[in-house]
Backbone as XML, in Angstrom:
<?xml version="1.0"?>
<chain id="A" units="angstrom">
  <residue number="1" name="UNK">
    <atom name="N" x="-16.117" y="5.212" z="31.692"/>
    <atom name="CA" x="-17.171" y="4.507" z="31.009"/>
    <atom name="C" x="-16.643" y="4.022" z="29.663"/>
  </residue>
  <residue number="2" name="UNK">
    <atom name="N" x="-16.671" y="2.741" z="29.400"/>
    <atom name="CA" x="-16.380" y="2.175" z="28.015"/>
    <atom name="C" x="-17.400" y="2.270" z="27.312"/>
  </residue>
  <residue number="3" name="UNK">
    <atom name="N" x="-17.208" y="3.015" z="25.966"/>
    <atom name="CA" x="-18.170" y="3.056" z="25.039"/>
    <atom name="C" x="-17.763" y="1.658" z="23.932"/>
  </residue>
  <residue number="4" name="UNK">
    <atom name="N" x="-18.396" y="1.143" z="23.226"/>
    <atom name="CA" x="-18.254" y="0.460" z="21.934"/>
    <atom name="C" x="-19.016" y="0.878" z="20.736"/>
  </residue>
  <residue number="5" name="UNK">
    <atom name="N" x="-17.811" y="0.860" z="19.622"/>
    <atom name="CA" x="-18.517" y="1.340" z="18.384"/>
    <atom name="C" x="-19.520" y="0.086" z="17.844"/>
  </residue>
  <residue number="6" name="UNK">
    <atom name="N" x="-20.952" y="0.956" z="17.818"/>
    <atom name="CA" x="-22.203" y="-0.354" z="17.748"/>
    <atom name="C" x="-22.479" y="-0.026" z="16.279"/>
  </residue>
  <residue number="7" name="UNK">
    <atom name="N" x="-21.474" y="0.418" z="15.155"/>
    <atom name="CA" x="-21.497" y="0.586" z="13.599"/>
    <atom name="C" x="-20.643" y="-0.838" z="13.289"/>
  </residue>
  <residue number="8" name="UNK">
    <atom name="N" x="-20.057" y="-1.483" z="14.026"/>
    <atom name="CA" x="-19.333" y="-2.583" z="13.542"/>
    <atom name="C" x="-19.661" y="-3.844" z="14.472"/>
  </residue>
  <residue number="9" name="UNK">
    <atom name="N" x="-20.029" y="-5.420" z="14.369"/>
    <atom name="CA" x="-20.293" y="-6.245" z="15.252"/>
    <atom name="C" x="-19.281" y="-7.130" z="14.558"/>
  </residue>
  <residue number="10" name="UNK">
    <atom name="N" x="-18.723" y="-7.673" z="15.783"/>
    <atom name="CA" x="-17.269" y="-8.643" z="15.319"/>
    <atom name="C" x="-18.461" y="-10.103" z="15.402"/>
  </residue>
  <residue number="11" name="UNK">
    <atom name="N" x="-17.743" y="-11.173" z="15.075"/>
    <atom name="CA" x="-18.372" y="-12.444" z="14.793"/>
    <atom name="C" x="-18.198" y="-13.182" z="15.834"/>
  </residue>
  <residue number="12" name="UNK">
    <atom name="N" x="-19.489" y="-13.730" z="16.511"/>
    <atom name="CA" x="-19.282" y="-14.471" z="18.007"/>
    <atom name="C" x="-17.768" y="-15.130" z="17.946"/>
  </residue>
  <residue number="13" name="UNK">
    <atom name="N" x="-17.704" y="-15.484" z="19.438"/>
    <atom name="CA" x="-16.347" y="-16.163" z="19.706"/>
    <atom name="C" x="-16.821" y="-17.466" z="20.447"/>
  </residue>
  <residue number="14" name="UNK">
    <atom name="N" x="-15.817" y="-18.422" z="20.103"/>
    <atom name="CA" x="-16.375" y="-19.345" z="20.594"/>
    <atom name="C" x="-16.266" y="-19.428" z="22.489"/>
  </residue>
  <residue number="15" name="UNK">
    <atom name="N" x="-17.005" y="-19.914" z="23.012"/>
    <atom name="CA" x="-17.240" y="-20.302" z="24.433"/>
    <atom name="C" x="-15.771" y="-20.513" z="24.957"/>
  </residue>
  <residue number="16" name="UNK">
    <atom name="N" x="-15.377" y="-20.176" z="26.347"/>
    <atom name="CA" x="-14.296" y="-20.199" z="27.082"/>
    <atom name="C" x="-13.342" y="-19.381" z="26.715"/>
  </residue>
  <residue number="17" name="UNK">
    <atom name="N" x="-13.502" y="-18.338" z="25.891"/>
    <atom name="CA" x="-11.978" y="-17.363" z="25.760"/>
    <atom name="C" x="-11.947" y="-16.903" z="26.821"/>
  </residue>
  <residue number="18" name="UNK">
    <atom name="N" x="-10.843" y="-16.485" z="27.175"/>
    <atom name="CA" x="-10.280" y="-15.092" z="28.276"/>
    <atom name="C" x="-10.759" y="-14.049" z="28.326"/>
  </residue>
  <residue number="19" name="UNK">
    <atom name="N" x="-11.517" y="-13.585" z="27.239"/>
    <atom name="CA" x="-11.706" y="-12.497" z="26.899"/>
    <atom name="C" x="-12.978" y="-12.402" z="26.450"/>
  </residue>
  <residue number="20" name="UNK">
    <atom name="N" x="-13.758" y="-11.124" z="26.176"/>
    <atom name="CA" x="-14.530" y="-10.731" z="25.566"/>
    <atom name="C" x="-14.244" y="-10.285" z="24.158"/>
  </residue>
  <residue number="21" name="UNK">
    <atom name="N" x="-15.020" y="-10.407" z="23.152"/>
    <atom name="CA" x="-14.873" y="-9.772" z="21.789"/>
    <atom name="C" x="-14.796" y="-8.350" z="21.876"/>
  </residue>
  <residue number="22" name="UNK">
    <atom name="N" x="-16.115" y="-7.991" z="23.187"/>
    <atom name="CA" x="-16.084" y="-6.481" z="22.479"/>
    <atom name="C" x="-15.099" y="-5.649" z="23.151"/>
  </residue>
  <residue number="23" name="UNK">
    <atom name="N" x="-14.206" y="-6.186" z="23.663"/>
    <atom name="CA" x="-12.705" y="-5.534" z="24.213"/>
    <atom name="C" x="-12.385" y="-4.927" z="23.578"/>
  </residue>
  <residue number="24" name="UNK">
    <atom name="N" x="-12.276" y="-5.249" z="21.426"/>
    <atom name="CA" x="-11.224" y="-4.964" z="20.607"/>
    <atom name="C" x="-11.860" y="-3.989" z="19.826"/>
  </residue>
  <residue number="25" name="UNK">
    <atom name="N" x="-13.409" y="-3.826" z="20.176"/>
    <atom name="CA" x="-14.056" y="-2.500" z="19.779"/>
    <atom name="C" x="-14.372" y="-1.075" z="20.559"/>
  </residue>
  <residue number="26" name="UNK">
    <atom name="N" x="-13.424" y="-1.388" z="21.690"/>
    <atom name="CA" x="-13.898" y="-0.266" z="22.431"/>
    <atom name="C" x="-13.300" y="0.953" z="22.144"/>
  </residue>
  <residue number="27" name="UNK">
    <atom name="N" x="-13.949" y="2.464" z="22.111"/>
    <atom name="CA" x="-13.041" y="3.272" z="21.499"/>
    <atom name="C" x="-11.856" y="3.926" z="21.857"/>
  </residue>
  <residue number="28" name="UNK">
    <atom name="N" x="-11.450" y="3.637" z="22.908"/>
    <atom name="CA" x="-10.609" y="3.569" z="24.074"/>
    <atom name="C" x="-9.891" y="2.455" z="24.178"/>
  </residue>
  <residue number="29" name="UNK">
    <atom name="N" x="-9.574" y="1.407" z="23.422"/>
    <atom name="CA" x="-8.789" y="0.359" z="23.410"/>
    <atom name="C" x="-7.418" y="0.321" z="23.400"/>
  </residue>
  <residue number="30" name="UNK">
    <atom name="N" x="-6.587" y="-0.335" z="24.014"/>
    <atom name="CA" x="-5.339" y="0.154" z="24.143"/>
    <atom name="C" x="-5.199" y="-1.422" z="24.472"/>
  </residue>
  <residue number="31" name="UNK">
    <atom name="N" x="-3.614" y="-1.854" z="23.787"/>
    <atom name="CA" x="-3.251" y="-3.242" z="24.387"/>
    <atom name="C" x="-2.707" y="-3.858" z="25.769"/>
  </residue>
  <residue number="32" name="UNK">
    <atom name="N" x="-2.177" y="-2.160" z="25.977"/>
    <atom name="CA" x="-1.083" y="-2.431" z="27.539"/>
    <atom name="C" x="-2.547" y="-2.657" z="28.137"/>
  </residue>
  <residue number="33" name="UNK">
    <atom name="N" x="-3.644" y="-1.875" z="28.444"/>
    <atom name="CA" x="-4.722" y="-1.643" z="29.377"/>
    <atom name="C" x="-5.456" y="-3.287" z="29.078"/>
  </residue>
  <residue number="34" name="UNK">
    <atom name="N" x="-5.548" y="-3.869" z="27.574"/>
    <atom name="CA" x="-6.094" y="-4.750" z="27.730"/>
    <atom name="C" x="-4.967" y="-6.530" z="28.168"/>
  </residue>
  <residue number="35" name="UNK">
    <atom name="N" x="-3.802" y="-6.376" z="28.341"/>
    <atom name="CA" x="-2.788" y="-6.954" z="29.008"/>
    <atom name="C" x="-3.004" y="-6.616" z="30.195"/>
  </residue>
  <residue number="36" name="UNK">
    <atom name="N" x="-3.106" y="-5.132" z="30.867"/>
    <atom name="CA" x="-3.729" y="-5.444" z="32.333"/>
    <atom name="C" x="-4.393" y="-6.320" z="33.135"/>
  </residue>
  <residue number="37" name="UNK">
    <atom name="N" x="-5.680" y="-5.727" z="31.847"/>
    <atom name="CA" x="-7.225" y="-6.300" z="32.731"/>
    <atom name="C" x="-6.964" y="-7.595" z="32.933"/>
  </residue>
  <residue number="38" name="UNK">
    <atom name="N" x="-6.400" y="-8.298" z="32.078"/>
    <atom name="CA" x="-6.712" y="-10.069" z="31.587"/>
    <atom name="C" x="-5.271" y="-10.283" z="32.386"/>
  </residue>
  <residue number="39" name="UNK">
    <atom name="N" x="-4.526" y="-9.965" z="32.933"/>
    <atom name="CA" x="-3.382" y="-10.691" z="33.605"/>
    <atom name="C" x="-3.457" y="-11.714" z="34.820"/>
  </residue>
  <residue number="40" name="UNK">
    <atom name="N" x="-4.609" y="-11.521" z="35.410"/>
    <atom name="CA" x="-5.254" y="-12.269" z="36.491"/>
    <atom name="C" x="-6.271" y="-13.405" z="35.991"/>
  </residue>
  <residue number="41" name="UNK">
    <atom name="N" x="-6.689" y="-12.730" z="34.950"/>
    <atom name="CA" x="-7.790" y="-13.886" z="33.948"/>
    <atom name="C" x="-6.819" y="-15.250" z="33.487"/>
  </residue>
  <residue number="42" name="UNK">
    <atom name="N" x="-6.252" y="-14.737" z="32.837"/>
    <atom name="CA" x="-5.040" y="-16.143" z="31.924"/>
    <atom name="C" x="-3.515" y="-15.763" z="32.214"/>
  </residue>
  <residue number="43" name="UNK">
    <atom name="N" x="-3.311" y="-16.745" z="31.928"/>
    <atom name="CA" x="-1.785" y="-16.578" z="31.444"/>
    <atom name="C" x="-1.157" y="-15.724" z="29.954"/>
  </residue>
  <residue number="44" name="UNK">
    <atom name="N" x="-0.504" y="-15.428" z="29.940"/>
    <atom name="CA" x="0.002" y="-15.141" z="28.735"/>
    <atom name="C" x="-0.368" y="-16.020" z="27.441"/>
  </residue>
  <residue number="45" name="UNK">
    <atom name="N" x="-0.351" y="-17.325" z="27.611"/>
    <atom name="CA" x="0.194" y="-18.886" z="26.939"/>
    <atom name="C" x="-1.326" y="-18.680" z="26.487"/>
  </residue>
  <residue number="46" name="UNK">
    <atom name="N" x="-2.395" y="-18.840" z="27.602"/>
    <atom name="CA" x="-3.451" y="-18.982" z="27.230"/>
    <atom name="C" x="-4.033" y="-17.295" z="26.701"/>
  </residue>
  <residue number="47" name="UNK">
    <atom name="N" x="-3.478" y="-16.130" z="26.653"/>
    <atom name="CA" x="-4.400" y="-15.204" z="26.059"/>
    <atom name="C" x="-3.952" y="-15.518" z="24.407"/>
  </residue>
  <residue number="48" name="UNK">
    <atom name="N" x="-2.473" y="-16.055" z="24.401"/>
    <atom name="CA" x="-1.948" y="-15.766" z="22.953"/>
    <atom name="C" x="-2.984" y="-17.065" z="22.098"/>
  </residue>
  <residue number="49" name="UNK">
    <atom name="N" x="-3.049" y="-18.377" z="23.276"/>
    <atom name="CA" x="-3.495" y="-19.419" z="22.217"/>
    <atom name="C" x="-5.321" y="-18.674" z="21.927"/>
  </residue>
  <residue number="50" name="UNK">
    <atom name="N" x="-5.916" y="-18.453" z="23.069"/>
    <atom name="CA" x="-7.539" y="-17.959" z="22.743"/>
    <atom name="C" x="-7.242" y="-17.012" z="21.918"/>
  </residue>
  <residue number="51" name="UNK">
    <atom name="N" x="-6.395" y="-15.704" z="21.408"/>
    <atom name="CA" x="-6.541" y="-15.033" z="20.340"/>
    <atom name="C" x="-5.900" y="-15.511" z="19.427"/>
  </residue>
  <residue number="52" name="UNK">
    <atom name="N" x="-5.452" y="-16.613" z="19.145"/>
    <atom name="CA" x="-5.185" y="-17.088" z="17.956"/>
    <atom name="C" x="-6.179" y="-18.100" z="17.159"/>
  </residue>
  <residue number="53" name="UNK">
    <atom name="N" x="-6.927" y="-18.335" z="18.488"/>
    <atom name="CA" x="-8.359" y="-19.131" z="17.736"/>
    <atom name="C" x="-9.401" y="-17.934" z="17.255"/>
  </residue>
  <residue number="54" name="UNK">
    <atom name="N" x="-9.483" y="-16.885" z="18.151"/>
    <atom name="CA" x="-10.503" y="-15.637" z="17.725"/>
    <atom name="C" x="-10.061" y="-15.105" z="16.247"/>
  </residue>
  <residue number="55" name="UNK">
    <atom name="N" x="-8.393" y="-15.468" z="15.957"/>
    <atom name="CA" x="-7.942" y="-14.638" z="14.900"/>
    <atom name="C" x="-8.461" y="-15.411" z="13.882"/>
  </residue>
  <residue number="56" name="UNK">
    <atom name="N" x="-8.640" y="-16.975" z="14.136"/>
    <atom name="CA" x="-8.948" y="-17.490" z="12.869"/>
    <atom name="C" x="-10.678" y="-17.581" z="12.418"/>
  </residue>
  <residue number="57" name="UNK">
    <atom name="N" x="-11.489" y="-17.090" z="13.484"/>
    <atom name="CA" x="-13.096" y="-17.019" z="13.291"/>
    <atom name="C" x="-12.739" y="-16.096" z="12.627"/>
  </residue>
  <residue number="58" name="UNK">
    <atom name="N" x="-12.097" y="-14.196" z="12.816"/>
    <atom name="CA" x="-12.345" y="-13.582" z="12.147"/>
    <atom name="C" x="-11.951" y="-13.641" z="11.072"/>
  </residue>
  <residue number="59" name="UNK">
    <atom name="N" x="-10.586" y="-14.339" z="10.387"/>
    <atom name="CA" x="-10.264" y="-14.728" z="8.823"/>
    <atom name="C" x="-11.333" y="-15.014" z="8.409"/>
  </residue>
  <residue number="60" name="UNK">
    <atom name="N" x="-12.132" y="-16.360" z="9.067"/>
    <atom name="CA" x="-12.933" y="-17.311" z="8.263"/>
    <atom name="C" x="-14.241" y="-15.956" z="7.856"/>
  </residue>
  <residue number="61" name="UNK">
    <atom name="N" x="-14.489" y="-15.138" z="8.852"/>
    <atom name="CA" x="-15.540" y="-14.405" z="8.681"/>
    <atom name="C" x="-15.138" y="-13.340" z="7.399"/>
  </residue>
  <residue number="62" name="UNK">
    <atom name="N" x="-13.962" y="-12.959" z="7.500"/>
    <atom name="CA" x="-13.430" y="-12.214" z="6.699"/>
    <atom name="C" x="-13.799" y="-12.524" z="4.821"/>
  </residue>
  <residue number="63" name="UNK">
    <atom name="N" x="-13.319" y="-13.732" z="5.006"/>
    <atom name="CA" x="-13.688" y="-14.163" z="3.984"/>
    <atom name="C" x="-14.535" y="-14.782" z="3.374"/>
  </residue>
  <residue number="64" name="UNK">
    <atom name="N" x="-15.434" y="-14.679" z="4.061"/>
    <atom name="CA" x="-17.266" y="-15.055" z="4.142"/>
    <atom name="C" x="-17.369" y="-14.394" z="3.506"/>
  </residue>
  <residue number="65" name="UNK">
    <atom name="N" x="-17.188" y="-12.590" z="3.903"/>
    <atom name="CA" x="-17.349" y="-11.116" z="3.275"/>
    <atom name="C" x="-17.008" y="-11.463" z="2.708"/>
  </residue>
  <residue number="66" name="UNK">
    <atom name="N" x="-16.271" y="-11.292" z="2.251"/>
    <atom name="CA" x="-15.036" y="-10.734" z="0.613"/>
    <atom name="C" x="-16.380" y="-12.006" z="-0.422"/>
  </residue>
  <residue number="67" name="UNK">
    <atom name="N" x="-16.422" y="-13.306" z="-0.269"/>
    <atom name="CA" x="-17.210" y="-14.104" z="-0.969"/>
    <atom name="C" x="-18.391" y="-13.745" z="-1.256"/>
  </residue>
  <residue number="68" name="UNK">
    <atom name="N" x="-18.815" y="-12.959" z="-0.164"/>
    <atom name="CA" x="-20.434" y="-12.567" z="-0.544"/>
    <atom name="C" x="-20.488" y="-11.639" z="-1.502"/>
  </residue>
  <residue number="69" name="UNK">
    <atom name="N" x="-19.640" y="-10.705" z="-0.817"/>
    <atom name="CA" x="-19.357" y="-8.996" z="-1.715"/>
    <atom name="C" x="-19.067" y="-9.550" z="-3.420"/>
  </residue>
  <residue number="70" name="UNK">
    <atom name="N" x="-18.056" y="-10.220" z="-3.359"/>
    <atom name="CA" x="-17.347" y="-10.861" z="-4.695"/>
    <atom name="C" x="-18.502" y="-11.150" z="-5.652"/>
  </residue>
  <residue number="71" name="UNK">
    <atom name="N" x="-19.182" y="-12.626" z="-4.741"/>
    <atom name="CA" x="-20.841" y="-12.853" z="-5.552"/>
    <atom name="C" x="-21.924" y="-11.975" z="-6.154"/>
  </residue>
  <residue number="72" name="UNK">
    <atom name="N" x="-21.819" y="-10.971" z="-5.289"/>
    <atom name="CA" x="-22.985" y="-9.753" z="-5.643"/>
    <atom name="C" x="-22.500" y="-8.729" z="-6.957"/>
  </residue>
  <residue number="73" name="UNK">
    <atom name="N" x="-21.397" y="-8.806" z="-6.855"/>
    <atom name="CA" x="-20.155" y="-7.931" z="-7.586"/>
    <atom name="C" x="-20.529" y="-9.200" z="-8.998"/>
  </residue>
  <residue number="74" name="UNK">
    <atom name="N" x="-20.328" y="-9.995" z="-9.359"/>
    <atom name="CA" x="-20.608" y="-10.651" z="-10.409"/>
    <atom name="C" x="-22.080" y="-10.658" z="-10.786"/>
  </residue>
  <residue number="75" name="UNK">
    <atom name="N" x="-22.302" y="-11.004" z="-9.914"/>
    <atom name="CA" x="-23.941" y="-10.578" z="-9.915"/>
    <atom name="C" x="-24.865" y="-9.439" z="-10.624"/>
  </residue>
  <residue number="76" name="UNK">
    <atom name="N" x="-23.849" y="-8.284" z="-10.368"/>
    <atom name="CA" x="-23.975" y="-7.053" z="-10.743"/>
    <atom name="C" x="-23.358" y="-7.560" z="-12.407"/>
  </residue>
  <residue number="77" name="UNK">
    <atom name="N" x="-22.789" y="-7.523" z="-12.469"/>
    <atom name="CA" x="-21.668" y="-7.248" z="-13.821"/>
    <atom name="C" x="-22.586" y="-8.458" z="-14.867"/>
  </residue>
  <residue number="78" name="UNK">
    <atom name="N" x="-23.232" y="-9.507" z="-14.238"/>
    <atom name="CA" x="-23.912" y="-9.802" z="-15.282"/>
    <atom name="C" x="-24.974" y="-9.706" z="-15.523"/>
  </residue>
  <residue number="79" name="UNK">
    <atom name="N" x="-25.752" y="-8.788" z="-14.630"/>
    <atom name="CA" x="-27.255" y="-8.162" z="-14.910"/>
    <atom name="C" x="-26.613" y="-7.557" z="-15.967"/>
  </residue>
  <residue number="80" name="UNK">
    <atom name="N" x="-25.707" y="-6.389" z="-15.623"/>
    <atom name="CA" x="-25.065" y="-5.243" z="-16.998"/>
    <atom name="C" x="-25.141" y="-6.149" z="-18.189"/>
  </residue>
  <residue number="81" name="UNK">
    <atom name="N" x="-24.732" y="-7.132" z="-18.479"/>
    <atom name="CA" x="-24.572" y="-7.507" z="-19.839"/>
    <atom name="C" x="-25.466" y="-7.548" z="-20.191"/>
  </residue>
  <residue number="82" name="UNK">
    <atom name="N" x="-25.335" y="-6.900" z="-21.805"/>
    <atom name="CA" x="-25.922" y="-6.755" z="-22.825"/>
    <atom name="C" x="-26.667" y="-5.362" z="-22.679"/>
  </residue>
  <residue number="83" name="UNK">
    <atom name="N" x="-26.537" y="-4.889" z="-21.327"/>
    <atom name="CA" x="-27.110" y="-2.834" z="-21.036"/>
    <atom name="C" x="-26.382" y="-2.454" z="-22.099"/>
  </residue>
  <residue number="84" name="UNK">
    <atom name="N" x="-25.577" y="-2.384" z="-22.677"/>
    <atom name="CA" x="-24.636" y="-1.448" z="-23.638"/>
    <atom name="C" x="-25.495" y="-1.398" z="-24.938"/>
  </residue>
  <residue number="85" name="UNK">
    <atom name="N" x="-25.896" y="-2.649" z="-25.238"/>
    <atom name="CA" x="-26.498" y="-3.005" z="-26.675"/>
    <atom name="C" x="-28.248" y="-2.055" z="-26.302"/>
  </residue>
  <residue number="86" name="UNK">
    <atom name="N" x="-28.653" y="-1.860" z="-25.299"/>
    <atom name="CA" x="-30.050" y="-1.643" z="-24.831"/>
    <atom name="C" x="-29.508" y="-0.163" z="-24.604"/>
  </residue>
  <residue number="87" name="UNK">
    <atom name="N" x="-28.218" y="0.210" z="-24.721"/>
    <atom name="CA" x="-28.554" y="1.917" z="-24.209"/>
    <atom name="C" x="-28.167" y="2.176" z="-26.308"/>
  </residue>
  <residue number="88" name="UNK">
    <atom name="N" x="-27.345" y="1.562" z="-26.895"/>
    <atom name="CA" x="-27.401" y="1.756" z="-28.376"/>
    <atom name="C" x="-29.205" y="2.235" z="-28.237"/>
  </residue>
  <residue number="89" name="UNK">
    <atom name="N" x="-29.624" y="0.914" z="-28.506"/>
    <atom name="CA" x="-30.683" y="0.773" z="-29.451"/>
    <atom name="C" x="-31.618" y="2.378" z="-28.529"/>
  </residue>
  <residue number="90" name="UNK">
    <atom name="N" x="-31.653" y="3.001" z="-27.466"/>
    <atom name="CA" x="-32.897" y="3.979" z="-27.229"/>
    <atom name="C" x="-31.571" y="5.459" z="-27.502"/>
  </residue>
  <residue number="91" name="UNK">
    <atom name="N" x="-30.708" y="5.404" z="-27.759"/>
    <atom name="CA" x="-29.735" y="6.633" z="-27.724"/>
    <atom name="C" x="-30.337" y="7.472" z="-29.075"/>
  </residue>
  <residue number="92" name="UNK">
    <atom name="N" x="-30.637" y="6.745" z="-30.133"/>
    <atom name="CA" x="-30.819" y="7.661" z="-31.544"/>
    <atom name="C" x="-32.317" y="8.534" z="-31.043"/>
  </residue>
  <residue number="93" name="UNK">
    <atom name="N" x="-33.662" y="7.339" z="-30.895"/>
    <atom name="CA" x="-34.847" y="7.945" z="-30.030"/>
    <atom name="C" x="-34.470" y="9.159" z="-29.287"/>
  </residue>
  <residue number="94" name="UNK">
    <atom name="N" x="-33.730" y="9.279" z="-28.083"/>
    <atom name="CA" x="-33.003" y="10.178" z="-27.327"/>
    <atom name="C" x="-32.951" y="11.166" z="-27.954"/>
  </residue>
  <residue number="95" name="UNK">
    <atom name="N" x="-31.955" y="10.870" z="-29.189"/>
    <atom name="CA" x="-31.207" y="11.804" z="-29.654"/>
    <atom name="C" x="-32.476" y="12.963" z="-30.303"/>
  </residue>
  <residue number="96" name="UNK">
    <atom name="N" x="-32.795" y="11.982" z="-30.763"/>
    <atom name="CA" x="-34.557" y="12.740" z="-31.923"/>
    <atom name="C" x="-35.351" y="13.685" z="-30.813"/>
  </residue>
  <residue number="97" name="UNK">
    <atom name="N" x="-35.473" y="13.053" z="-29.634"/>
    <atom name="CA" x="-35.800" y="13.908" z="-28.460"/>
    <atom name="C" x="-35.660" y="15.061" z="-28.334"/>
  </residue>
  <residue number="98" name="UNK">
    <atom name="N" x="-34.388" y="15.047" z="-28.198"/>
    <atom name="CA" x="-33.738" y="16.324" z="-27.430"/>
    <atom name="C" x="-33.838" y="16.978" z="-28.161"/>
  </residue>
  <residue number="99" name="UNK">
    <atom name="N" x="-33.069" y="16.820" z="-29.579"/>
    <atom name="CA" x="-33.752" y="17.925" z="-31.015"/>
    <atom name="C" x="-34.802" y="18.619" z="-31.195"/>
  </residue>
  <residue number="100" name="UNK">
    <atom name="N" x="-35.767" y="17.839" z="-30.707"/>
    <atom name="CA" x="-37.514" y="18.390" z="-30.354"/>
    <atom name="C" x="-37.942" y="19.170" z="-29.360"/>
  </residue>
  <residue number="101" name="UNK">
    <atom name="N" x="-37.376" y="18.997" z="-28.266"/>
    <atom name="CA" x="-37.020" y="19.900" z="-27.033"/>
    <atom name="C" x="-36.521" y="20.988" z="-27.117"/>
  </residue>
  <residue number="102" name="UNK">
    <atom name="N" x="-35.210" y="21.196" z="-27.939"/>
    <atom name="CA" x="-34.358" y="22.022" z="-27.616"/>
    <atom name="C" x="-35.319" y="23.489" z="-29.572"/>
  </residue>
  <residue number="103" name="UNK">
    <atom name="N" x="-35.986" y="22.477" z="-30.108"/>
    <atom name="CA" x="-36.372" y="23.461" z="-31.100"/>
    <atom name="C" x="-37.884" y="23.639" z="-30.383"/>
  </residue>
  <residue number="104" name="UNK">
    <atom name="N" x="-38.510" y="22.793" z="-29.546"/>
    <atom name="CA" x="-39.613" y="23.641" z="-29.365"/>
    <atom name="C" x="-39.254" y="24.831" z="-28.148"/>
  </residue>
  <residue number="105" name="UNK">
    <atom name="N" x="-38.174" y="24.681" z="-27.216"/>
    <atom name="CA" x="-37.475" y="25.894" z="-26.232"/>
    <atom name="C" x="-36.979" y="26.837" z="-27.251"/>
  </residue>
  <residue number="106" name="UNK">
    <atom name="N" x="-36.540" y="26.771" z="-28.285"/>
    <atom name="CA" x="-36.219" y="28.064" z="-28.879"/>
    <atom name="C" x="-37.794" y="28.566" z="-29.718"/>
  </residue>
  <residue number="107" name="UNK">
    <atom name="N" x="-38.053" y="27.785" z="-29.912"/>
    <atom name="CA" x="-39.333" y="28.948" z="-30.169"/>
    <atom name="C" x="-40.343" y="29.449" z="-29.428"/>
  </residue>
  <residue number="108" name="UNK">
    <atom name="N" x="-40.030" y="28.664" z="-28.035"/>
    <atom name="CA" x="-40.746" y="29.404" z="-26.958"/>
    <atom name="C" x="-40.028" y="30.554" z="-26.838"/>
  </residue>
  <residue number="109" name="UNK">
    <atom name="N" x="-38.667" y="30.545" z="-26.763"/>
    <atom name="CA" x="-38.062" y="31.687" z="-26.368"/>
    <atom name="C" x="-38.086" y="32.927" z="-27.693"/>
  </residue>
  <residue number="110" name="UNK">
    <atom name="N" x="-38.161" y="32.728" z="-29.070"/>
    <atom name="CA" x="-38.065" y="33.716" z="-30.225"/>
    <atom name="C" x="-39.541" y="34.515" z="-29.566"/>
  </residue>
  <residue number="111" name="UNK">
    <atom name="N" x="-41.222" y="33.054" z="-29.386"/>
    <atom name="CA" x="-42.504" y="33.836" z="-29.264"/>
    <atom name="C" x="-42.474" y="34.861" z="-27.487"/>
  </residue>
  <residue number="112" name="UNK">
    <atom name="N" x="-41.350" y="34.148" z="-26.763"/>
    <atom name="CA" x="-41.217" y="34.888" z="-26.163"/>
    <atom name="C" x="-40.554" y="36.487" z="-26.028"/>
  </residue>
  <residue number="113" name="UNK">
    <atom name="N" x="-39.989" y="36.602" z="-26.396"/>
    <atom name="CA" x="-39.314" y="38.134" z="-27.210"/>
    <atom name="C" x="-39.930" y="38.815" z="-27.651"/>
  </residue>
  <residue number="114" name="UNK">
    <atom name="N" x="-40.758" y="38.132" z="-28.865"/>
    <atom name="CA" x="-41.802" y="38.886" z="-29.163"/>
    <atom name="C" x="-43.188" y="39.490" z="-28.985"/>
  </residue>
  <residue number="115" name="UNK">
    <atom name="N" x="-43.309" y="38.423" z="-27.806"/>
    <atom name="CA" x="-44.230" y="39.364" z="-26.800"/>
    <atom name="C" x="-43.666" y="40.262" z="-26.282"/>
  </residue>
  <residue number="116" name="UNK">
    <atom name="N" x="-42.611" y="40.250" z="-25.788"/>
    <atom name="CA" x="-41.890" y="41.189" z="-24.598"/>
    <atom name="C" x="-41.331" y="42.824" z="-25.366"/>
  </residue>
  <residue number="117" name="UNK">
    <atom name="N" x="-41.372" y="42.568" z="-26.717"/>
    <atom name="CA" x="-40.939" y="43.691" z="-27.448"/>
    <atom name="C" x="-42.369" y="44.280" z="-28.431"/>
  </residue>
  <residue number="118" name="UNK">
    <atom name="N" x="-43.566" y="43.628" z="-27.987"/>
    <atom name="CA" x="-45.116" y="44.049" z="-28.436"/>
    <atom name="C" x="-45.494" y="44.858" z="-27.092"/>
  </residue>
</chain>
């Protein structure tokens, strides 16, 4: 039974290859086995020229990704601008915070003691 990993989908192929796409995802893939199957399908001439057209959908797709990822990635980096100047300006607030926190926990903890030793 051929399983295929269904965490990854390769990018259609165009009409008339030799082959199927999801050949090259199966988890069991092997080249001699897939030179088998297809030896009666094509020729050699024609498996090398159809995967050399499949090789260039997946570049082009390849780099679809990388463009999108890239875009979002800038995308990101210029929402950030100017976060640095916006974590300044609430850090001192913060700071006044925690001071207030950390002196009203110690005098929970002194009135606590002193219950515990009444």
């Amino acid at each position: 039974m051929d399983q295929t990993n269904i965490d990854f989908t390769l990018p259609p192929a165009p009409r008339g290859l030799c082959f199927d796409r999801n050949d090259f995802v199966k988890t069991n893939f092997s080249v001699d086995n897939f030179l088998i199957d297809h030896q009666n399908v094509a020729s050699l001439e024609t498996m090398r020229d159809d995967l050399g057209v499949y090789l260039k959908v997946l570049r082009l797709t390849m780099i679809e990704l990388i463009n999108k990822d890239y875009a979002n990635f800038v995308n990101l980096c210029a929402t950030l601008i100017g976060f640095d100047k916006a974590i300044v300006k609430i850090q001192v607030p913060l700071e006044h915070l925690n001071e207030e926190v950390l002196s009203v926990k110690q005098c929970l903890e002194c009135n606590e003691r002193i219950i515990y030793l009444a």
